[in-house]
C-alpha positions in Angstrom: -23.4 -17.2 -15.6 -20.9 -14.4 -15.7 -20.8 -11.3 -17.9 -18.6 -12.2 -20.9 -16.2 -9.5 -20.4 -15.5 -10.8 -16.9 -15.1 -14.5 -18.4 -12.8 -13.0 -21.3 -10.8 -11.3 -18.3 -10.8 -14.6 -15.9 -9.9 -16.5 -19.3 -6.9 -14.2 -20.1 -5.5 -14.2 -16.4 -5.9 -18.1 -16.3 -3.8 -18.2 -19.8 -0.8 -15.9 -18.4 -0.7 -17.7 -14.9 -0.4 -21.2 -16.7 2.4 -19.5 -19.1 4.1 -18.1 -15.8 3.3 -21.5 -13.9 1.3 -19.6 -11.4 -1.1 -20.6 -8.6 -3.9 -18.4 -7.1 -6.2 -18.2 -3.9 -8.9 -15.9 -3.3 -10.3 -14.7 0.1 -13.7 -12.9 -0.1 -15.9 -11.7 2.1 -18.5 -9.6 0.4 -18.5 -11.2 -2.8 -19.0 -14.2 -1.5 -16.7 -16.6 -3.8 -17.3 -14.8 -7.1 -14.1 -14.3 -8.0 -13.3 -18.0 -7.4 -16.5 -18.3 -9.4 -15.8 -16.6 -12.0 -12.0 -18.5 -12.4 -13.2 -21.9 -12.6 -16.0 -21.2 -14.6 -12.9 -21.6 -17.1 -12.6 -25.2 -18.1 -10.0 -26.2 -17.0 -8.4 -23.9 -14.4 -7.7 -26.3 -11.8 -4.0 -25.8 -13.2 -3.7 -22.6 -12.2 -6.9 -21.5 -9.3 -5.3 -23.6 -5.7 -8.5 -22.9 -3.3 -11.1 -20.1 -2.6 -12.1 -19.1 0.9 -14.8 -17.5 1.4 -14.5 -15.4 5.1 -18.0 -14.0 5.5 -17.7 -13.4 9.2 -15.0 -12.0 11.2 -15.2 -15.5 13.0 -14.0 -17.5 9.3 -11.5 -14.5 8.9 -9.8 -15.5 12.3 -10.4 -19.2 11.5 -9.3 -19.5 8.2 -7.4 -16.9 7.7 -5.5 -16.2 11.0 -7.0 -12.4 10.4 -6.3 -11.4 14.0 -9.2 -10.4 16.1 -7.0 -7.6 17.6 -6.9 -6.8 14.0 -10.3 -6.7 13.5 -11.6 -5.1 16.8 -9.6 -2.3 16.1 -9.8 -1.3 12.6 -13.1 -3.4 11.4 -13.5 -6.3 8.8 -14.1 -3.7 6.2 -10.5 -2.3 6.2 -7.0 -2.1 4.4 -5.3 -4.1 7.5 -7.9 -6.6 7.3 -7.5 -7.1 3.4 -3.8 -7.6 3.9 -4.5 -9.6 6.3 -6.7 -11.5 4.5 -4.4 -12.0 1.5 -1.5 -12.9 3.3 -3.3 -15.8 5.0 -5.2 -17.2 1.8 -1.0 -18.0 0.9 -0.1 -18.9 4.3 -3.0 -21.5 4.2 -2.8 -22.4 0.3 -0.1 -23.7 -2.6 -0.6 -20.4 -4.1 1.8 -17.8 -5.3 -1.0 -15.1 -5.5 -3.5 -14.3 -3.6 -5.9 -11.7 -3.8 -8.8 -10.6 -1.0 -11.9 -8.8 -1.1 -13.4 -7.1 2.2 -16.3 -4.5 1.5 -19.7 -3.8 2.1 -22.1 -4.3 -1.2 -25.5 -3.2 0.8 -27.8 -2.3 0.6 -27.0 -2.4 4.7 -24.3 -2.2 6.7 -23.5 1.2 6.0 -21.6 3.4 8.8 -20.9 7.3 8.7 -17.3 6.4 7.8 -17.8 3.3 5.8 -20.4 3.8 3.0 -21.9 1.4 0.8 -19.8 0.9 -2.1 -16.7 0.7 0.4 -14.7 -2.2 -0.7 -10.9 -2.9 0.2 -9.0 -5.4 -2.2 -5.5 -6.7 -1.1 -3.3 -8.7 -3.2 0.2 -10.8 -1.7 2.6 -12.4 -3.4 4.7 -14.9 -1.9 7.9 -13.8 -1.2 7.0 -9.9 -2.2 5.1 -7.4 -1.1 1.3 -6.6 -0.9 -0.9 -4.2 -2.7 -3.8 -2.5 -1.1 -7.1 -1.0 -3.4 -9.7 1.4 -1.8 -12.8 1.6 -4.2 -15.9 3.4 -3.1 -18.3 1.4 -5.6 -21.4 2.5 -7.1 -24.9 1.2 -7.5 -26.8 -2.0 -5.7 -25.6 -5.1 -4.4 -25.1 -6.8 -7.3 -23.7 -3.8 -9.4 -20.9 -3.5 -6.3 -20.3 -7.3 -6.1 -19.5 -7.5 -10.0 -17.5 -4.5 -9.9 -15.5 -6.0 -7.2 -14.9 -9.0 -9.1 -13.7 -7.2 -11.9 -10.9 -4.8 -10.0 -9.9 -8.4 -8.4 -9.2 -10.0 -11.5 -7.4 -6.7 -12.7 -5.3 -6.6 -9.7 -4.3 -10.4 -10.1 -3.4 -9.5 -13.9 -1.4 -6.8 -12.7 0.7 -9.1 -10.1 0.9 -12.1 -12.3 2.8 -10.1 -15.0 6.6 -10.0 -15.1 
C-alpha cells in the first residue's frame, strides 16, 4: 500500500519506540491519516502507535484537539500555531508520549497568495518537553505532497524518539 522506503522508515521508528517504551499519536489534517496509516500497516504496532486523529476541518481541530478558534481565526488552519497546537492536543487527548501533526495544503486547490500549494506545517510535542515546528513548501500534485508529508512526519518522530 505504501512505498517500501516509507514502510522500512515506519518499521524502524516502530522498532526504536518499542526499545525506548514509547507511545505515539498523530494529528493530520491534509494527509488525512497517512501517517497513522502508514504505522500500523506494521504488524504489530499497536504496542507502540496510541491513536490517530484525523482534524480535517477547523471544526474536528477545535473538537478534538482543543486547537482554539481564536487560534485559528487569526493565523489559519494552515499554520505553525495551529500545528503546535495540534500536536500538543493529540497528547493532551491520547496515552502518548509523542505526538506529531500535519497541517498543509496538498492541492491542487486551496492555494492563497501567501500560502501556496505545497505549504505544509508539521509540529511535533513531547510530553513534558518542548515542541518542534517544520515549514516545508512541497513539490508536485496531491499525492506527491501527501507522501512527502508523511515521510518528513516519520523523520521528525525519529528525530524526537531518539535519546
Amino acid at each position: 500500500m505504501f512505498p517500501d522506503d516509507l514502510e522500512s522508515q515506519a518499521a524502524a521508528l516502530l522498532e526504536l519506540c518499542r526499545h525506548r517504551r514509547i507511545k505515539l499519536a498523530t494529528a493530520e489534517s491534509c494527509t488525512g491519516g497517512l501517517v497513522a496509516g502508514c504505522l500500523t500497516a506494521i504488524a504489530g504496532s499497536s504496542d507502540v502507535v496510541d491513536r490517530g486523529f484525523v482534524t480535517y476541518t477547523n471544526n474536528a481541530k477545535a473538537d478534538m484537539l482543543d486547537v482554539s478558534t481564536a487560534l485559528l481565526a487569526a493565523h489559519g488552519a494552515v499554520s505553525e500555531p495551529v500545528a503546535r497546537a495540534m500536536s500538543e492536543g493529540a497528547l493532551a487527548h491520547s496515552l502518548a508520549d509523542i505526538a506529531v501533526a500535519v497541517t498543509g495544503i496538498a492541492g491542487p486547490g486551496g492555494a492563497t497568495p501567501t500560502k501556496p500549494v505545497g505549504l505544509v506545517h508539521f509540529a511535533v510535542a513531547r510530553r513534558g518537553g518542548i515542541v518542534t515546528h517544520e515549514r516545508h513548501v512541497l513539490p508536485g500534485d496531491r499525492t506527491q505532497v501527501r507522501l512527502a508529508s508523511v515521510r518528513i512526519a516519520l523523520d521528525m518522530l525519529t528525530k524526537a524518539a531518539q535519546p
